[in-house]
N, CA, C and O of each residue as an XYZ file, in Angstrom:
384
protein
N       0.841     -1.177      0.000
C       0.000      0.000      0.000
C       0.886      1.240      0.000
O       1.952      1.345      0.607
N       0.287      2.194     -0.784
C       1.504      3.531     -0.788
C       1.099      3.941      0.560
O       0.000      3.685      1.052
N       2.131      4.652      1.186
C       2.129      5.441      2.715
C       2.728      6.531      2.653
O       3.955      6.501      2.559
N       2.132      7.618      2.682
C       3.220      8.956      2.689
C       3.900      9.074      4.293
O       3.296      8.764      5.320
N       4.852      9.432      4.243
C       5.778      9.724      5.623
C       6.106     10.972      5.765
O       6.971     11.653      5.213
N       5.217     11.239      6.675
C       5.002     12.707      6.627
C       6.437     13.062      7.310
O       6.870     14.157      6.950
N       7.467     12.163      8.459
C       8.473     12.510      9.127
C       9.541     12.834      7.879
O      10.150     13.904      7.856
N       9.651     12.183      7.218
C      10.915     11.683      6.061
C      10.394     11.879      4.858
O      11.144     11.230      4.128
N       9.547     12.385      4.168
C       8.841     13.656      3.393
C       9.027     12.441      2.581
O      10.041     12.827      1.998
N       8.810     11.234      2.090
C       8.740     10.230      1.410
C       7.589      9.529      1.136
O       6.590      9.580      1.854
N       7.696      8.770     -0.034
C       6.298      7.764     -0.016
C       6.807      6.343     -0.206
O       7.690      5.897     -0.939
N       5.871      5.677      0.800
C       6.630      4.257      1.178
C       5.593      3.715      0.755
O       4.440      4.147      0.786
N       6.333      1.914      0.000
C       5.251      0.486     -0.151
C       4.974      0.021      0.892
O       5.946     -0.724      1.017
N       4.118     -0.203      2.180
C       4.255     -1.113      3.582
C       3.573     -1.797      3.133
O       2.998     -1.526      2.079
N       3.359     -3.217      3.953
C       2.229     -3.636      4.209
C       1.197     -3.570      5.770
O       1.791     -3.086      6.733
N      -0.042     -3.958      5.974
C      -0.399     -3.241      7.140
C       0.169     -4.183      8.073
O       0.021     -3.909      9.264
N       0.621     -4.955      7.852
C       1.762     -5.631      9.314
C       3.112     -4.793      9.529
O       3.729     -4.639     10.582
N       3.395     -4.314      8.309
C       4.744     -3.236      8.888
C       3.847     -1.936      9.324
O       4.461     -1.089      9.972
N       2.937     -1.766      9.140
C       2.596     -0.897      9.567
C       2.195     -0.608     11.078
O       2.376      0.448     11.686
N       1.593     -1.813     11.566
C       1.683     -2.179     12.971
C       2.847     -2.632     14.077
O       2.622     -2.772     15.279
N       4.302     -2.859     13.343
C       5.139     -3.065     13.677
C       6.149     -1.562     13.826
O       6.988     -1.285     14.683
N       5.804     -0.985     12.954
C       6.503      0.834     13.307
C       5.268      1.404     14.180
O       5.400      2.583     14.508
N       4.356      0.903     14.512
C       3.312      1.571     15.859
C       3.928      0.779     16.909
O       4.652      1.307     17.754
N       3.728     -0.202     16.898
C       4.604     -0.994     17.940
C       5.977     -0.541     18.630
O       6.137     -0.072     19.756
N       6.813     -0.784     17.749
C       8.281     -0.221     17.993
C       9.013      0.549     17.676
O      10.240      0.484     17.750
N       8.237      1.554     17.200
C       9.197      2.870     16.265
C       8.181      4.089     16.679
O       8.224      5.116     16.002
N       7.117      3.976     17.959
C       6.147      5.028     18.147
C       5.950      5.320     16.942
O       6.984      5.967     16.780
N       5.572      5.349     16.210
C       4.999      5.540     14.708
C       3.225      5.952     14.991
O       2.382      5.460     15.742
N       3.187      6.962     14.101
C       1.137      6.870     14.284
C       0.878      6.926     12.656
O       1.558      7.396     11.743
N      -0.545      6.168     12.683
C      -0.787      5.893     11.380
C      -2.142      6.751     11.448
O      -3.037      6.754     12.293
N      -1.943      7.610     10.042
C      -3.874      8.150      9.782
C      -4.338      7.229      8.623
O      -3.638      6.794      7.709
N      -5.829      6.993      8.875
C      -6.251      6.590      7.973
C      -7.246      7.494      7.361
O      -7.935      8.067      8.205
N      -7.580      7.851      5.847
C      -8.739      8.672      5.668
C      -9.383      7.460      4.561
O      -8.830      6.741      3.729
N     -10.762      7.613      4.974
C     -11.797      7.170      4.401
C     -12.258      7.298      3.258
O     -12.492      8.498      3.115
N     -12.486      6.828      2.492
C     -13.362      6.876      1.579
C     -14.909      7.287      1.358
O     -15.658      7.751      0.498
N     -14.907      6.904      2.447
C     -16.820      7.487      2.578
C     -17.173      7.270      4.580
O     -16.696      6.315      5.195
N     -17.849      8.098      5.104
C     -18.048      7.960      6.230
C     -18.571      6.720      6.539
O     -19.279      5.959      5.879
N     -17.876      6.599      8.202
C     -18.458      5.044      8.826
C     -19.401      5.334      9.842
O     -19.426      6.426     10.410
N     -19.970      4.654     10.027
C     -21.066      4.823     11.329
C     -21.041      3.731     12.329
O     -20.408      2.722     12.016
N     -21.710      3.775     13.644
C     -21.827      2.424     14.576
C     -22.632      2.689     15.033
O     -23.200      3.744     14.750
N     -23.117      1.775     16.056
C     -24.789      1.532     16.316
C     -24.818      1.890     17.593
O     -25.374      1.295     18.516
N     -24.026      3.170     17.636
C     -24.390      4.326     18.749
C     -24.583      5.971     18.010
O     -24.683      7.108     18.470
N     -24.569      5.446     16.805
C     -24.327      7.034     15.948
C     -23.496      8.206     15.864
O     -23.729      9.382     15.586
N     -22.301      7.461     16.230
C     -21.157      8.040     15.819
C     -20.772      7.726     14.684
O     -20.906      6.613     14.177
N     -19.994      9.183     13.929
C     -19.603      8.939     11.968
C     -18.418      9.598     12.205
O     -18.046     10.582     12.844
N     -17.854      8.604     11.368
C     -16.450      8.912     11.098
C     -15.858      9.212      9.568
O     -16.498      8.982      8.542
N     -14.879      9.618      9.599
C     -15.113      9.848      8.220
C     -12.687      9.446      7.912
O     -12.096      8.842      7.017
N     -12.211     10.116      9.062
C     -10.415      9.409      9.252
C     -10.356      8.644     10.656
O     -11.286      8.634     11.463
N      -9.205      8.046     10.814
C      -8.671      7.603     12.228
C      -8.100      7.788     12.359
O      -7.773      8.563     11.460
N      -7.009      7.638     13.339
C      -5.659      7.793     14.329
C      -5.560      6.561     14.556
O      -6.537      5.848     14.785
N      -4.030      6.041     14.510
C      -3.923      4.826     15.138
C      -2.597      5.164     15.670
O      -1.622      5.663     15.108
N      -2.810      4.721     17.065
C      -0.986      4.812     17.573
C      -1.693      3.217     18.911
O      -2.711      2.596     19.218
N      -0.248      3.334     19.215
C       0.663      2.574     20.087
C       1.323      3.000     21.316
O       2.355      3.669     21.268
N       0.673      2.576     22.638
C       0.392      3.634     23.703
C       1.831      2.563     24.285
O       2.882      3.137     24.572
N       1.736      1.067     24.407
C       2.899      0.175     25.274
C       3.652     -0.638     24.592
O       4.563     -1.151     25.243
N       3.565     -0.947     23.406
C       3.910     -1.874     22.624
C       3.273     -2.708     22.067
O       3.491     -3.261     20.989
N       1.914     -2.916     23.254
C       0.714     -4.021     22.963
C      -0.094     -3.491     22.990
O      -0.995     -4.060     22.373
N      -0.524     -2.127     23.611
C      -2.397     -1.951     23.366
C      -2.130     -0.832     22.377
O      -1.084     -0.184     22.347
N      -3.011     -0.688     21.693
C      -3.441      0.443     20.583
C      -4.733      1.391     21.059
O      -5.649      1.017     21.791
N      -4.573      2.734     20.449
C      -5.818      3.495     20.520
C      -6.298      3.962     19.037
O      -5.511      4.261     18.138
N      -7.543      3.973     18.940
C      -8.084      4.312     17.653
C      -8.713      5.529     17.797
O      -9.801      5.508     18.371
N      -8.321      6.492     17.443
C      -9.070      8.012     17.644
C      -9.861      8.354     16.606
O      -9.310      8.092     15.537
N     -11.188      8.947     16.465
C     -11.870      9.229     15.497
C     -12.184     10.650     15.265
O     -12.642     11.409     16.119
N     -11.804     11.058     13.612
C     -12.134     12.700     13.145
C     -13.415     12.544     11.963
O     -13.552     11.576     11.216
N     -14.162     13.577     12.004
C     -15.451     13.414     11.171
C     -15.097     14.730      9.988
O     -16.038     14.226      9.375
N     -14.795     15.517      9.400
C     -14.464     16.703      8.700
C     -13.693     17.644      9.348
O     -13.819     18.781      9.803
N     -12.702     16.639      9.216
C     -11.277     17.280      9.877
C     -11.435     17.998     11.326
O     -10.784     18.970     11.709
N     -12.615     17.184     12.172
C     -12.759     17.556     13.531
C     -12.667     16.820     14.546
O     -13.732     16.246     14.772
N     -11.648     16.521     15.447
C     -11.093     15.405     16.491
C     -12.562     14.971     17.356
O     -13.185     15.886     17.897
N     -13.031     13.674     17.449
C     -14.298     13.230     17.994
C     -13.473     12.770     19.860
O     -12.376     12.241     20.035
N     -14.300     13.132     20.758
C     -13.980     13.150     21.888
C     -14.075     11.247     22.319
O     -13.901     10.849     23.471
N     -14.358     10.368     21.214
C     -14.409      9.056     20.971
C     -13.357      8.590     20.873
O     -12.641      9.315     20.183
N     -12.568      7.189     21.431
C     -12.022      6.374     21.449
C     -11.937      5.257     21.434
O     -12.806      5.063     22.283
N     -11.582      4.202     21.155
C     -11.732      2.703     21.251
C      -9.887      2.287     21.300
O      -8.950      2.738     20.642
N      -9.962      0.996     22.651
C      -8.696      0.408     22.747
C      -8.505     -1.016     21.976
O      -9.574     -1.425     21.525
N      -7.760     -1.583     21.806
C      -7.488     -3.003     21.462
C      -5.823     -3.334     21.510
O      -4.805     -2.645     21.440
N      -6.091     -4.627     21.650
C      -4.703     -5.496     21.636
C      -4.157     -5.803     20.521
O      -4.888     -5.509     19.575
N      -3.315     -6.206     20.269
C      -2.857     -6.273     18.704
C      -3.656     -7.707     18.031
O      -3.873     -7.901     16.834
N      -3.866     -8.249     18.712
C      -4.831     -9.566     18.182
C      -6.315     -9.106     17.583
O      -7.043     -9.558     16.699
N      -6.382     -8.216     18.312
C      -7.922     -7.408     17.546
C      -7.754     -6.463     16.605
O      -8.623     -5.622     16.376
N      -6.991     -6.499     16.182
C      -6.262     -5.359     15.223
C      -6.548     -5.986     13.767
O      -6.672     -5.241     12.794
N      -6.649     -7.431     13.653
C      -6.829     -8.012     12.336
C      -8.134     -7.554     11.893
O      -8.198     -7.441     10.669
N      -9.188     -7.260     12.523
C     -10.714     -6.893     12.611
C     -10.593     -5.830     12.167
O     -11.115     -5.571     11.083
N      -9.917     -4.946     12.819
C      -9.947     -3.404     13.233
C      -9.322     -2.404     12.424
O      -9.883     -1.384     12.025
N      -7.813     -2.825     12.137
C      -6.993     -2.294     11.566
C      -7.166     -2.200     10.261
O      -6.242     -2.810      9.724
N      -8.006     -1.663      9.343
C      -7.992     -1.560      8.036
C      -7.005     -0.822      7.110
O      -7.482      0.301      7.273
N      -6.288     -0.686      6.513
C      -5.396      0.369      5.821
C      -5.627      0.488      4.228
O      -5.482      1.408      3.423
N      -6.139     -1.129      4.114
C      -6.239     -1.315      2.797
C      -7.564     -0.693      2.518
O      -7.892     -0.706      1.331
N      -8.323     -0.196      3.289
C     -10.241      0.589      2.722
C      -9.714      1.847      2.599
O     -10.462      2.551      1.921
N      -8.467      2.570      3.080
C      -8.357      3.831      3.265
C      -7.951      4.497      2.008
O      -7.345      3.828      1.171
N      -8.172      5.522      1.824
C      -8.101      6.387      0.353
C      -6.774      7.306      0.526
O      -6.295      8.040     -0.339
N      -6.331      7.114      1.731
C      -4.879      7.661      2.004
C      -4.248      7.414      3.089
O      -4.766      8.139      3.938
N      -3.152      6.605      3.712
C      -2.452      6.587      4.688
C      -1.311      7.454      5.004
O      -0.481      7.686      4.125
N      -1.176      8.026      6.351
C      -0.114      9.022      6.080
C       0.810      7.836      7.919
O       0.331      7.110      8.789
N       1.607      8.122      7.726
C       2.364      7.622      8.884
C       3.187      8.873      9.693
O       4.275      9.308      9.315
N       2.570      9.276     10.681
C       3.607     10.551     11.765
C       4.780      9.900     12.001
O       5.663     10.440     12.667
């Protein structure tokens, strides 16, 4: 998947396992932007994410709706990340 690097002004091939592996061990944060807004069955819409790497093992998923930070969060372990972690739906990945 192309990844722009926003640190190293580059555009990288990852795949989303290296991509979870520079969140893991390189503090790395990944954005994802959407293609079309998401919703859940509390009625929250999303439209990018945040993904970082708080210990090595748990992750936080932060949610923005038109470029506006949602006071919403969700945690997971890296085992739930296969569910969760999409990179490949995203219409642009940027890596901090």
């Amino acid at each position: 998947m192309k990844v722009i690097d926003t640190i190293e002004k580059v555009e990288k091939d990852l795949t989303a396992d290296e991509l979870v592996e520079l969140m893991m061990n390189h503090d790395r944060q990944v954005d994802l932007i959407l293609p079309e807004k998401k919703s859940d069955e509390d009625g929250h819409v999303w439209d990018a994410e945040n993904w970082v790497c708080v210990d090595g093992r748990r992750f936080i998923r932060s949610y923005f709706n038109g470029g506006k930070a949602s006071s919403d969060f969700s945690g997971y372990n890296k085992y739930d990340l296969k569910g969760c972690f999409l990179p490949e739906e995203a219409v642009e990945i940027r890596l901090g």
